[in-house]
KOLDO-390920 format. One record per residue (C-alpha): residue in three letters; x, y, z; residue number from 1. Coordinates in Angstrom, 3 decimals, padded with zeros to 6 digits, m for minus. Example, Ala and Ser with C-alpha at 12.3 -4.5 7.8 and 13.67 -1.06 7.14 Angstrom:
(site 'ALA',(012.300,m004.500,007.800),1)
(site 'SER',(013.670,m001.060,007.140),2)
***
This chain:
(site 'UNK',(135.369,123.599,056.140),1)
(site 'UNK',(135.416,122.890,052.793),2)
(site 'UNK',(136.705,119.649,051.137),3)
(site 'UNK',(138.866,118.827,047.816),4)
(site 'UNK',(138.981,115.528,046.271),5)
(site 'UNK',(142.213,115.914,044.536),6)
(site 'UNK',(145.510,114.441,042.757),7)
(site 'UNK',(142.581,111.926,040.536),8)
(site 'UNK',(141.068,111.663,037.027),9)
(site 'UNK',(137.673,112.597,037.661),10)
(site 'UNK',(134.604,111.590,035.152),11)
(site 'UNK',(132.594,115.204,034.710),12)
(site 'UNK',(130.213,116.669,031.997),13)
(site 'UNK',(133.102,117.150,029.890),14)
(site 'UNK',(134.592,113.148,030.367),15)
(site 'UNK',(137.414,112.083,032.184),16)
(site 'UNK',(139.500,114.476,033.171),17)
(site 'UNK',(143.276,115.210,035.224),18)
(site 'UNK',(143.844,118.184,036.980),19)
(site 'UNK',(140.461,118.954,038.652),20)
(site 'UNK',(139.731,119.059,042.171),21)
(site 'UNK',(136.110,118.399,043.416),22)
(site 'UNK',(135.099,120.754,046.205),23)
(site 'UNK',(132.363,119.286,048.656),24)
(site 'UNK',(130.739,121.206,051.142),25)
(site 'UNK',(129.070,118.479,053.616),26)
(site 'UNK',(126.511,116.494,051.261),27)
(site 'UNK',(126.700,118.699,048.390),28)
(site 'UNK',(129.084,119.436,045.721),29)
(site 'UNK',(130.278,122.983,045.542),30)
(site 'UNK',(131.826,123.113,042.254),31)
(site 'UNK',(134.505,121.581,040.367),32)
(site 'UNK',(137.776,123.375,039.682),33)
(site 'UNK',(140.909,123.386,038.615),34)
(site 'UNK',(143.539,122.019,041.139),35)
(site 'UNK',(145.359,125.079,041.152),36)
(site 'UNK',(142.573,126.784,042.344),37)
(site 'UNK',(143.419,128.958,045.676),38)
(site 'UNK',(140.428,127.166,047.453),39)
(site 'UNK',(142.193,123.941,046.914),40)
(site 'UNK',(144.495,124.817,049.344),41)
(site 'UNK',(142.316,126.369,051.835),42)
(site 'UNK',(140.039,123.204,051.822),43)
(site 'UNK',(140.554,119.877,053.765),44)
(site 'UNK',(142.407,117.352,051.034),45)
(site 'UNK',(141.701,114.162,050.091),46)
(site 'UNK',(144.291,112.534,047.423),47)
(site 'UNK',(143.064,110.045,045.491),48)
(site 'UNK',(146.565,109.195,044.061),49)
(site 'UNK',(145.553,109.310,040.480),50)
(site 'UNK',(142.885,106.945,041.139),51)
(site 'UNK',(139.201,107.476,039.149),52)
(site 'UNK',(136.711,109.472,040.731),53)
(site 'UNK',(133.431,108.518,039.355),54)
(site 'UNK',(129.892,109.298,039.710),55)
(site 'UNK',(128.312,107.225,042.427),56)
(site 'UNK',(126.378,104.498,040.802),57)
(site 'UNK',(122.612,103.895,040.815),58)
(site 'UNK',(120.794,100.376,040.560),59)
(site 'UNK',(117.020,100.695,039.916),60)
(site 'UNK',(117.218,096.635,040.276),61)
(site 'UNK',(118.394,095.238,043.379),62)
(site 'UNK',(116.253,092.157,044.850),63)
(site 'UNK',(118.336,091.309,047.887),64)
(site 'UNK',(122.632,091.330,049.199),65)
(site 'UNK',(124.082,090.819,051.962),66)
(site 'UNK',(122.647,087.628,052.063),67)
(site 'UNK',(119.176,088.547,052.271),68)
(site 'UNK',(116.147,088.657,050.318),69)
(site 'UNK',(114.162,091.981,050.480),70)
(site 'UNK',(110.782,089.801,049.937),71)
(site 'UNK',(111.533,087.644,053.191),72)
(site 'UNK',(112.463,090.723,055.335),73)
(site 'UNK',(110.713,094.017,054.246),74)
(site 'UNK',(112.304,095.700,057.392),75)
(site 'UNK',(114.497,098.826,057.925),76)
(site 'UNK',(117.483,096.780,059.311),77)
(site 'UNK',(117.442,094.521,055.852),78)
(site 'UNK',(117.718,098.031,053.664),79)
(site 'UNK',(119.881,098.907,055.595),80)
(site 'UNK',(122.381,095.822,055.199),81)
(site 'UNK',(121.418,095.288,051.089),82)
(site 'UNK',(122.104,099.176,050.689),83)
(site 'UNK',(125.811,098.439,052.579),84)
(site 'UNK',(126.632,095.545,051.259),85)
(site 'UNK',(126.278,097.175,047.367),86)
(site 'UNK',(128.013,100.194,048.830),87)
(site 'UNK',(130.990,098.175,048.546),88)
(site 'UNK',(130.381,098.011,044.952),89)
(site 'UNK',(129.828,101.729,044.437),90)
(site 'UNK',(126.289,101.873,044.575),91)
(site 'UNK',(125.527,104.974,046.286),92)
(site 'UNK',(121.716,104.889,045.444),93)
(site 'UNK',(119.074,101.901,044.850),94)
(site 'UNK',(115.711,100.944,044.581),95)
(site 'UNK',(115.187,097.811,046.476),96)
(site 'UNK',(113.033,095.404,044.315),97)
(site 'UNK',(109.919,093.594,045.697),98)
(site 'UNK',(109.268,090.565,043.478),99)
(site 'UNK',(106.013,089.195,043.072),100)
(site 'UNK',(103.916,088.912,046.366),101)
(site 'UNK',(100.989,089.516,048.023),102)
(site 'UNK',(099.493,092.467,048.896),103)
(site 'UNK',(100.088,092.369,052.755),104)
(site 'UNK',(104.234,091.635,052.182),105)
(site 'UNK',(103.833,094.832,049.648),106)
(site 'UNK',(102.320,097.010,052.229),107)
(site 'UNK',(105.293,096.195,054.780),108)
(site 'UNK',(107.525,096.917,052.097),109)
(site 'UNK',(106.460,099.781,050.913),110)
(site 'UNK',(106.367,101.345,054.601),111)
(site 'UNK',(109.929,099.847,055.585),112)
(site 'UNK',(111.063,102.116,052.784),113)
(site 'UNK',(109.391,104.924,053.469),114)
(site 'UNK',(110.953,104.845,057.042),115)
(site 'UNK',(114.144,103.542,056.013),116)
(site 'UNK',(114.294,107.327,053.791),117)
(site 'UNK',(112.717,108.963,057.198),118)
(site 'UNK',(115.708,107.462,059.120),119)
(site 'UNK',(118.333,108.905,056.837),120)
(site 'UNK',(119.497,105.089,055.409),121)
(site 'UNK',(122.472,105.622,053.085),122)
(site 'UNK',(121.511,104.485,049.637),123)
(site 'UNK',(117.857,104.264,049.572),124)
(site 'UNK',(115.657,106.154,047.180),125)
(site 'UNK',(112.495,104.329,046.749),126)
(site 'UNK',(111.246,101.394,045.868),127)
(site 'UNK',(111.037,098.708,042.597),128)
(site 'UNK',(107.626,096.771,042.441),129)
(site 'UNK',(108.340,094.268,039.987),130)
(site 'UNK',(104.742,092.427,039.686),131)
(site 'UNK',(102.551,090.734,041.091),132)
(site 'UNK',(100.653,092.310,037.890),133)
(site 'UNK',(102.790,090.368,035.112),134)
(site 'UNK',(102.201,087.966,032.479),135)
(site 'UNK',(101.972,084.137,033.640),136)
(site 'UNK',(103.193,083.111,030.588),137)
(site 'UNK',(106.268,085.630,030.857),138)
(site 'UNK',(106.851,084.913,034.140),139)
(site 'UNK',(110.377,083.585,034.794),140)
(site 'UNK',(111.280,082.936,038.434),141)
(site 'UNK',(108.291,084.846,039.822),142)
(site 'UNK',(105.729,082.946,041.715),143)
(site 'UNK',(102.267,082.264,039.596),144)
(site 'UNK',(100.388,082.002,042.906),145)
(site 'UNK',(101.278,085.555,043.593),146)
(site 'UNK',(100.083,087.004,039.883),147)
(site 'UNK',(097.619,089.273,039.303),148)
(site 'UNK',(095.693,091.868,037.268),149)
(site 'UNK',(095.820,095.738,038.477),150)
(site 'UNK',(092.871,096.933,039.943),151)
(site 'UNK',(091.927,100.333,042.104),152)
(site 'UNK',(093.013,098.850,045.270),153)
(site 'UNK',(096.542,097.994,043.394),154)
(site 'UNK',(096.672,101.405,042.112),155)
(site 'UNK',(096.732,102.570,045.822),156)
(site 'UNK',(099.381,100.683,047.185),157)
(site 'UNK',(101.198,100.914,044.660),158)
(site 'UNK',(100.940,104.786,045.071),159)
(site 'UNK',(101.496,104.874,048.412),160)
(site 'UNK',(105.262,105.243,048.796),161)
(site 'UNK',(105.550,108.863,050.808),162)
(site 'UNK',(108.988,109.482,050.642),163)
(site 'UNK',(111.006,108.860,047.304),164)
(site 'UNK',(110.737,107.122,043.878),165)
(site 'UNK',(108.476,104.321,043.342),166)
(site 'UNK',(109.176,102.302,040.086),167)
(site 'UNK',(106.431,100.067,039.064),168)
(site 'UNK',(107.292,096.765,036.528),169)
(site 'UNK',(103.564,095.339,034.979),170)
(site 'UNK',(102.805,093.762,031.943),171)
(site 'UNK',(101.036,096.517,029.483),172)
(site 'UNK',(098.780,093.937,027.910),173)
(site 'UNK',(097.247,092.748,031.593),174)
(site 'UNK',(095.781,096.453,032.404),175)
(site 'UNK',(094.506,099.314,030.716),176)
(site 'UNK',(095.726,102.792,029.034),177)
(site 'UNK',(093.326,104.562,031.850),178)
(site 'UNK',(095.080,102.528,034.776),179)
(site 'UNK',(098.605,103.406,033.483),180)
(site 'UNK',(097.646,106.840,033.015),181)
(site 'UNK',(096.431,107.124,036.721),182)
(site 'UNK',(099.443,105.472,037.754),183)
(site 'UNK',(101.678,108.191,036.449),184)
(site 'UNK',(099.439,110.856,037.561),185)
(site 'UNK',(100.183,109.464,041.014),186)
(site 'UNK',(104.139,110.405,040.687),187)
(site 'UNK',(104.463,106.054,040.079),188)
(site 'UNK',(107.300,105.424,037.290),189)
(site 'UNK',(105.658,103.062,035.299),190)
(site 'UNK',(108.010,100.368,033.382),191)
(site 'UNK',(106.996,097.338,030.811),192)
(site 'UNK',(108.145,093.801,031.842),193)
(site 'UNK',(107.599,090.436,032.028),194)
(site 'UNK',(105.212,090.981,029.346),195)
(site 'UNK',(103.569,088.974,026.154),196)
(site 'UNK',(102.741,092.696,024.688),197)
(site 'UNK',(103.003,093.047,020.751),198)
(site 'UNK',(103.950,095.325,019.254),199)
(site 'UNK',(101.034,097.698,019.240),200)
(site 'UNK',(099.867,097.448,022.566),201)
(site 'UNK',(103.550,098.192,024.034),202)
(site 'UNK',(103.078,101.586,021.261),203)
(site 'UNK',(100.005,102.327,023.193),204)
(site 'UNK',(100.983,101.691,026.868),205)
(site 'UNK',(104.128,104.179,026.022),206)
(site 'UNK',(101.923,106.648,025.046),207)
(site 'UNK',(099.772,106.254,028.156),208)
(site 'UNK',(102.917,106.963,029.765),209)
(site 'UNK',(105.241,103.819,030.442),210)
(site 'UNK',(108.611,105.191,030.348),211)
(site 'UNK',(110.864,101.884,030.799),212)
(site 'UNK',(111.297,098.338,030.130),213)
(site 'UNK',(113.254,096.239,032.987),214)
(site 'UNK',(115.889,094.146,031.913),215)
(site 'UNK',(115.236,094.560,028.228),216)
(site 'UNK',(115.477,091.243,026.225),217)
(site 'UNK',(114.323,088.989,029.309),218)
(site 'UNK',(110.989,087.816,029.609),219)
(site 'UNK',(109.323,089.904,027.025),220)
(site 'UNK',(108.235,089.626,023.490),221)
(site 'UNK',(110.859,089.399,021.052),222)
(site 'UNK',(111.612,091.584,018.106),223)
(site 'UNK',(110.911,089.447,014.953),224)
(site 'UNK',(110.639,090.319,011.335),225)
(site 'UNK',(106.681,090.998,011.224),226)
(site 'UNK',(106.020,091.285,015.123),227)
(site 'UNK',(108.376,093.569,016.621),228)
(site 'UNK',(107.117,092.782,019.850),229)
(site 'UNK',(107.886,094.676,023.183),230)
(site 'UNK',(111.795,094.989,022.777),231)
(site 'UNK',(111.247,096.502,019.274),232)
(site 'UNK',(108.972,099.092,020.520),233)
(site 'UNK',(111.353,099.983,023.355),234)
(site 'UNK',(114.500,100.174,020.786),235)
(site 'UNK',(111.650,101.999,018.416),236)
(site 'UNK',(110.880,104.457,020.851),237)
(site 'UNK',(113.506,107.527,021.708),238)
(site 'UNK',(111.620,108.617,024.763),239)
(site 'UNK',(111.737,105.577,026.699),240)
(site 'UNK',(114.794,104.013,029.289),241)
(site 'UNK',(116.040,100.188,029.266),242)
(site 'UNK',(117.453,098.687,031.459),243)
(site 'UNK',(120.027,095.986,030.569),244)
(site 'UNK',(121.591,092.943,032.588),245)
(site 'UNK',(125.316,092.999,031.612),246)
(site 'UNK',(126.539,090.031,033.091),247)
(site 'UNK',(127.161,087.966,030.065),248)
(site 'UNK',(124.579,085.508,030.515),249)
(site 'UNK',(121.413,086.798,030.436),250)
(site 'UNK',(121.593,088.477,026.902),251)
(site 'UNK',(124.163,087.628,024.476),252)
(site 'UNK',(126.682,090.667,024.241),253)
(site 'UNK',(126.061,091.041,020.450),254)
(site 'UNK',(122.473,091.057,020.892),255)
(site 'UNK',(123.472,093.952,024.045),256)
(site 'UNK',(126.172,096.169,021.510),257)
(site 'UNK',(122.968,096.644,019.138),258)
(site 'UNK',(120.373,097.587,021.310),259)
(site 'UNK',(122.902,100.226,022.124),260)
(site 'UNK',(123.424,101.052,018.489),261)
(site 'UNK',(119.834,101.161,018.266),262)
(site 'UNK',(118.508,103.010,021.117),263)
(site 'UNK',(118.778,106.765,021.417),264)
(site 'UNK',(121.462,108.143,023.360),265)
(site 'UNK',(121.638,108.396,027.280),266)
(site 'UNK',(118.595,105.714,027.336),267)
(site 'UNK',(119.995,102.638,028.205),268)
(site 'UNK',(120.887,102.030,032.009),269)
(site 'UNK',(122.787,099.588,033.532),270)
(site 'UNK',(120.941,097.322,036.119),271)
(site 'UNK',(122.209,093.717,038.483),272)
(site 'UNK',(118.726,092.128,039.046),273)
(site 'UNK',(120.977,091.208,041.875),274)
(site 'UNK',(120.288,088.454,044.323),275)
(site 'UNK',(121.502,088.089,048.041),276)
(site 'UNK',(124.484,086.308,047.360),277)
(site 'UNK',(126.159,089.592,046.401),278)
(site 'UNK',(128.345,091.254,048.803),279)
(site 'UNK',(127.921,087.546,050.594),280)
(site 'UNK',(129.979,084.502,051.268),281)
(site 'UNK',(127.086,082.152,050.705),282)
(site 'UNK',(126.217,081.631,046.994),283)
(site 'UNK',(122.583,080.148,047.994),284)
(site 'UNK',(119.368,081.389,048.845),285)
(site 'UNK',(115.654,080.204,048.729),286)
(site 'UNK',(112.973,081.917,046.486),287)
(site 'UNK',(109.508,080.926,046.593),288)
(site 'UNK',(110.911,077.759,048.416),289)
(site 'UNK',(113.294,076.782,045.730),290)
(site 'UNK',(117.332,076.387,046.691),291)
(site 'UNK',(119.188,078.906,043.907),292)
(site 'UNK',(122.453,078.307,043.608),293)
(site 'UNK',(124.786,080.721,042.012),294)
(site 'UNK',(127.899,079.500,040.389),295)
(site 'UNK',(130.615,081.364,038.105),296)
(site 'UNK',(128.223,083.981,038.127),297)
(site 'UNK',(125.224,082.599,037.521),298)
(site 'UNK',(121.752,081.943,039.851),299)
(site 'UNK',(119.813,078.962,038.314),300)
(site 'UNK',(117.181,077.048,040.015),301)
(site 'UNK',(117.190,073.141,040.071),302)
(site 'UNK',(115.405,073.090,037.022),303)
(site 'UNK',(117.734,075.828,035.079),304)
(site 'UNK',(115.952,079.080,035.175),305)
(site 'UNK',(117.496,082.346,035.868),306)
(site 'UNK',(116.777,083.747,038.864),307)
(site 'UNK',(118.243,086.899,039.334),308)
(site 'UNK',(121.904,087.363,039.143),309)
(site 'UNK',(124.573,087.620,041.597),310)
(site 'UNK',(126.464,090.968,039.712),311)
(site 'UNK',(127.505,094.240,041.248),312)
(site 'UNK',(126.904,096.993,039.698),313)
(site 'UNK',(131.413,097.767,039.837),314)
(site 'UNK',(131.527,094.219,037.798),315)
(site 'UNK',(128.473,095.761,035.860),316)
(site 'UNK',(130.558,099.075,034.379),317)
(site 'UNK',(133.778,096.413,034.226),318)
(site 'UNK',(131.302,094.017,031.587),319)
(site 'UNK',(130.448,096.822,029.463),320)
(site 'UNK',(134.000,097.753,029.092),321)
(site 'UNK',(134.890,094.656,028.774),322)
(site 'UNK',(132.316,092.748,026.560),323)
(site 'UNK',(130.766,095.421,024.377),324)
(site 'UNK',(133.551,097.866,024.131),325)
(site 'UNK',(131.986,100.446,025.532),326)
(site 'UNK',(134.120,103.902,026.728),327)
(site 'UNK',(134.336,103.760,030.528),328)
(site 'UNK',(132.521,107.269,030.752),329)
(site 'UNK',(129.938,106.354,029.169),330)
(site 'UNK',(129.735,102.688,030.773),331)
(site 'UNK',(129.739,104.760,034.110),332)
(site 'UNK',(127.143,107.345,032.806),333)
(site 'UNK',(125.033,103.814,031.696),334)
(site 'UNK',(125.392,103.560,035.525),335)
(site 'UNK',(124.495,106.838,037.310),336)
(site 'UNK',(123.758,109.843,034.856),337)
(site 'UNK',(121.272,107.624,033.300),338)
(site 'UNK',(119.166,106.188,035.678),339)
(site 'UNK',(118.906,109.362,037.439),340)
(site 'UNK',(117.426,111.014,034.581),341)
(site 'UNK',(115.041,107.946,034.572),342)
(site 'UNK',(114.119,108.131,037.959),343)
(site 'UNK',(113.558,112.290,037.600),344)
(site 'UNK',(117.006,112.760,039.211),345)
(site 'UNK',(119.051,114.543,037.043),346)
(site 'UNK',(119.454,117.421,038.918),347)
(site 'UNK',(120.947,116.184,042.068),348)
(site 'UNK',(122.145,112.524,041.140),349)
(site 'UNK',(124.576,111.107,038.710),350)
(site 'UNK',(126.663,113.874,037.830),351)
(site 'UNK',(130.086,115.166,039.539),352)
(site 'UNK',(128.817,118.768,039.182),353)
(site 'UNK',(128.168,121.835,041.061),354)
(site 'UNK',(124.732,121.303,043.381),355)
(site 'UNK',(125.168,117.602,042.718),356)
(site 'UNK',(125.009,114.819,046.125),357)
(site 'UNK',(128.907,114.107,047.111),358)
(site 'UNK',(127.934,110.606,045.808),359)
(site 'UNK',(131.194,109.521,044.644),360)
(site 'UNK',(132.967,106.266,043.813),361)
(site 'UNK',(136.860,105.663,043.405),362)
(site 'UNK',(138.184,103.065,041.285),363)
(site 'UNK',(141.631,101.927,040.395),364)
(site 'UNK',(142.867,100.988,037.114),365)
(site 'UNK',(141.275,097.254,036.785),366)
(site 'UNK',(137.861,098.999,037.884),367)
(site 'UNK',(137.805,097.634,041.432),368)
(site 'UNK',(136.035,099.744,044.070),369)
(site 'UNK',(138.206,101.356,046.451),370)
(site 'UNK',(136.139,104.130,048.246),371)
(site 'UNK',(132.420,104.786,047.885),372)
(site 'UNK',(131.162,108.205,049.229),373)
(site 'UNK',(127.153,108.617,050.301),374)
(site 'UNK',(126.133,112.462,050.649),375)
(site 'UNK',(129.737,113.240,051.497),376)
(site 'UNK',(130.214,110.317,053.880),377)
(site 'UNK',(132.883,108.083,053.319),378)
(site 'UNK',(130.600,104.537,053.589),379)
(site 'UNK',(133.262,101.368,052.524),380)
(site 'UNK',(137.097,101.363,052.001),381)
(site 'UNK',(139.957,102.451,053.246),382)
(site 'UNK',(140.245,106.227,054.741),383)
(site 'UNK',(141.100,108.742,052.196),384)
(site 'UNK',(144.444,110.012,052.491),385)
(site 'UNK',(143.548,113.571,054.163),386)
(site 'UNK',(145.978,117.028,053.727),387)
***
């Protein structure tokens, strides 16, 4: 039997919109309609009482939740708890992030995701490598016992994801134009970070086929007046995706409002760089044997450093609303329809259209997650009100 998500304002190609109805047959979106539609009626209801219906959102950032790390438990069980406890924030897809490690923790993560997609785990669509091959110098939180530079054996296991996306962060300047190349021939999504690149040799690893910079602005080359440096070739370049941290700490919002202004359209994406005290009552964790604490919204090490973040991806599309002004569609786009189309997506994710996932968020008026929907299955909040 067909169902109707009806009676709410529903973000579609066109915007945000009253009057539709959403018709879902099991994981899929059938089409979307006007509520008047005969088919409406025939169809199981859900009534959203005027409430938002957004796209599901997708993270291609997420280093832990739930209160754990992914690095100290690459295991299906831990995907399956970080996936849930984002799902309360209305992530309905994610790539959980490995930070720098050795080779042996990246092989167990690597297959934990590949069976965690096998299994059928809500949420999960690949995997973020971000490192080991970075830029000591660029480093941030990341361990510089775990650094290193690319070689063949890297290539392969960083390839070796079966099932799903696999989004690789390295720093241009430590490899070469040939490795990148390989990398992408590989199906690997290759993104620029934690890098000391100039200017030109961020130019040349785009053209070798880098196609994003994570968290733009944070620990990478600045743009200056004579050395444009890594962020100005990402803002330079139309092709490319960035991904920003909008939490209000880790780049100043007026320095976030112009990359915006600056970078072509539908090729900025929002991201948490989120930490396991999200979706968790305990606001500490250890990283590479350090106590982070977070603290009105902020995860700082003893000696200051950022380490992470502890935002959702909700308080995410709530921050660019909020702090740069944005429209909520296209704050809520910045979270799904855009990192879909990063990720090669775009077809099936992102979008409340016809042939689309049923991956589907509802959100009352102060932007606070009330139902989050997974391939049709209702996965946190309160049961919909059925007809």
């Amino acid at each position: 039997m067909l169902r109707a998500f009806v009676n709410g304002r529903v973000l579609g190609d066109r915007g945000i919109e009253s009057g539709l109805a959403v018709l879902i047959d099991g994981s899929r979106i059938v089409e979307v309609i006007d509520a008047g539609d005969p088919r409406v009626a025939a169809a199981q209801r859900h009534d959203l009482a005027g409430r938002l219906l957004l796209p599901g959102f997708i993270d291609t950032q997420i280093n832990g939740g739930g209160g754990i790390l992914f690095n100290d438990a690459p295991e299906v069980d831990s995907l399956r708890r970080i996936a849930a406890a984002h799902a309360r924030y209305g992530t309905t897809g994610l790539l959980p992030t490995l930070i720098s490690d050795d080779l042996e923790v990246m092989r167990r993560a690597v297959a934990a995701v590949d069976a965690a997609i096998a299994a059928g785990v809500p949420g999960i669509l690949g995997i973020h490598l971000e490192g080991p091959f970075l830029a000591p110098q660029r480093r941030g939180v990341h361990d510089a016992a775990k650094l290193r530079d690319i070689d063949a054996h890297g290539v392969e296991l960083a390839s070796a994801l079966r099932l799903g996306k696999t989004l690789l962060t390295l720093a241009p300047e430590r490899t070469t134009e040939a490795t990148i190349r390989e990398l992408v021939r590989r199906g690997v999504i290759v993104a620029a970070g934690h890098t000391g690149a100039t200017y030109e040799q961020t130019r040349a690893a785009l053209a070798a086929g880098i196609s994003g910079f994570t968290h733009l602005f944070n620990a990478m080359t600045p743009l200056q007046s004579r050395e444009p440096g890594a962020v100005g070739a990402a803002l330079d370049d139309a092709a490319s995706w960035c991904g920003l941290i909008v939490d209000g700490h880790h780049v100043h919002p007026a320095t976030l409002r112009t990359a915006i202004r600056a970078k072509a359209a539908g090729k900025i994406m929002l991201v948490t760089d989120a930490m396991p005290p999200v979706g968790s009552d305990d606001p500490n964790f250890r990283l590479g044997g350090e106590l982070v604490s977070c603290r009105d919204g902020v995860c700082l090490t003893p000696d200051g450093v950022l380490a992470g973040s502890c935002l959702d991806m909700a308080g995410a599309v709530r921050n660019a609303t909020q702090l740069l002004g944005l429209p909520l569609a296209e704050a809520a786009r910045m979270a799904s329809a855009y990192p879909a189309a990063f990720l090669g997506l775009a077809a099936t994710h992102g979008r409340i259209a016809a042939g689309c996932r049923a991956d589907l968020v509802v959100m009352d008026e102060a932007l606070q997650v009330q139902q989050t929907w997974i391939g049709g299955e209702q996965v946190y909040g309160c049961a919909a009100a059925q007809q």
